[in-house]
C-alpha positions in Angstrom: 142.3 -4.6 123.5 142.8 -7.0 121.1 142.1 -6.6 117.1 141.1 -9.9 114.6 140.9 -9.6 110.8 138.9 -12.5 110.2 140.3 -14.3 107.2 137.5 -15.0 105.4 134.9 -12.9 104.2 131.4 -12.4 106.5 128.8 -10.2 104.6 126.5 -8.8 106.7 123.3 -6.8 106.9 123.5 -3.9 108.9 121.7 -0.4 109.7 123.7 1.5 106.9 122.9 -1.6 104.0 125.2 -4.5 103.5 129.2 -5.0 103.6 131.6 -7.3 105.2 133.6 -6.8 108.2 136.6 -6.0 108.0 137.8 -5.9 111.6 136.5 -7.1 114.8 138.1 -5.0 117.5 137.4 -6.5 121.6 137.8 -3.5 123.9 137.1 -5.9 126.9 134.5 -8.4 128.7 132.4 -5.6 129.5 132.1 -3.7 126.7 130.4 -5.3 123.1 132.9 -6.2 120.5 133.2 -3.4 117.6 132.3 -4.2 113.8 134.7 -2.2 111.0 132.5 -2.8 108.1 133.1 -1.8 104.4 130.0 -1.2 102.9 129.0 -2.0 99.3 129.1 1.6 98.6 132.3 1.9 99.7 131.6 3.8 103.1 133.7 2.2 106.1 131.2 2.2 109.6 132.0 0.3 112.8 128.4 -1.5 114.3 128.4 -3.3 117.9 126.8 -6.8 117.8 122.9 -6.2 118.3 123.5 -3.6 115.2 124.6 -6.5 112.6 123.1 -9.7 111.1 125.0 -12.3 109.4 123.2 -12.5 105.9 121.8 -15.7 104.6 123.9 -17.9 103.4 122.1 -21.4 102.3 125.6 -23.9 101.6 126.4 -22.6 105.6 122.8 -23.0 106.7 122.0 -20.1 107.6 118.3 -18.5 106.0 115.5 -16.4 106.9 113.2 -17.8 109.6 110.4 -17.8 106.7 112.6 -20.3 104.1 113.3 -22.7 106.8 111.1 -26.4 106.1 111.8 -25.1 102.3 113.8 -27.4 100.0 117.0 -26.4 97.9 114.7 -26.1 94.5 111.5 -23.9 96.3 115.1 -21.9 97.2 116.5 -21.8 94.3 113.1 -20.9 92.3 112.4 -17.5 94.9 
């Protein structure tokens, strides 16, 4: 089992609303990796990876499927 506390901050979208993980704990190869998330209402959860979604973050390229061909200004006007 090994346990990484990632540095940085990742925000993420998940079932229960959005936080940031906190931990990422990997039981194994067979088994998913484990989220510890703190929520922004200050509930702690633990997610598996098909349960969590980075969110978007434009400056990293990451956006919704429906933004992408959109420039930084139509962005920035939504």
């Amino acid at each position: 089992m090994i346990i990484y506390e990632p540095r940085q901050a990742l925000e993420v979208d998940t079932p229960k609303g959005r936080g940031r993980v906190f931990l990422v704990t990997e039981y194994g190869s067979e088994i998913e990796k484990v989220f510890t998330v703190i929520l922004y209402d200050g509930n702690i959860w633990e997610f598996t990876n098909s349960q969590i979604t980075v969110t978007d973050n434009i400056t990293m390229g990451r956006k919704k499927e429906s933004d992408k061909g959109l420039g930084i200004k139509e962005l920035m006007d939504n």
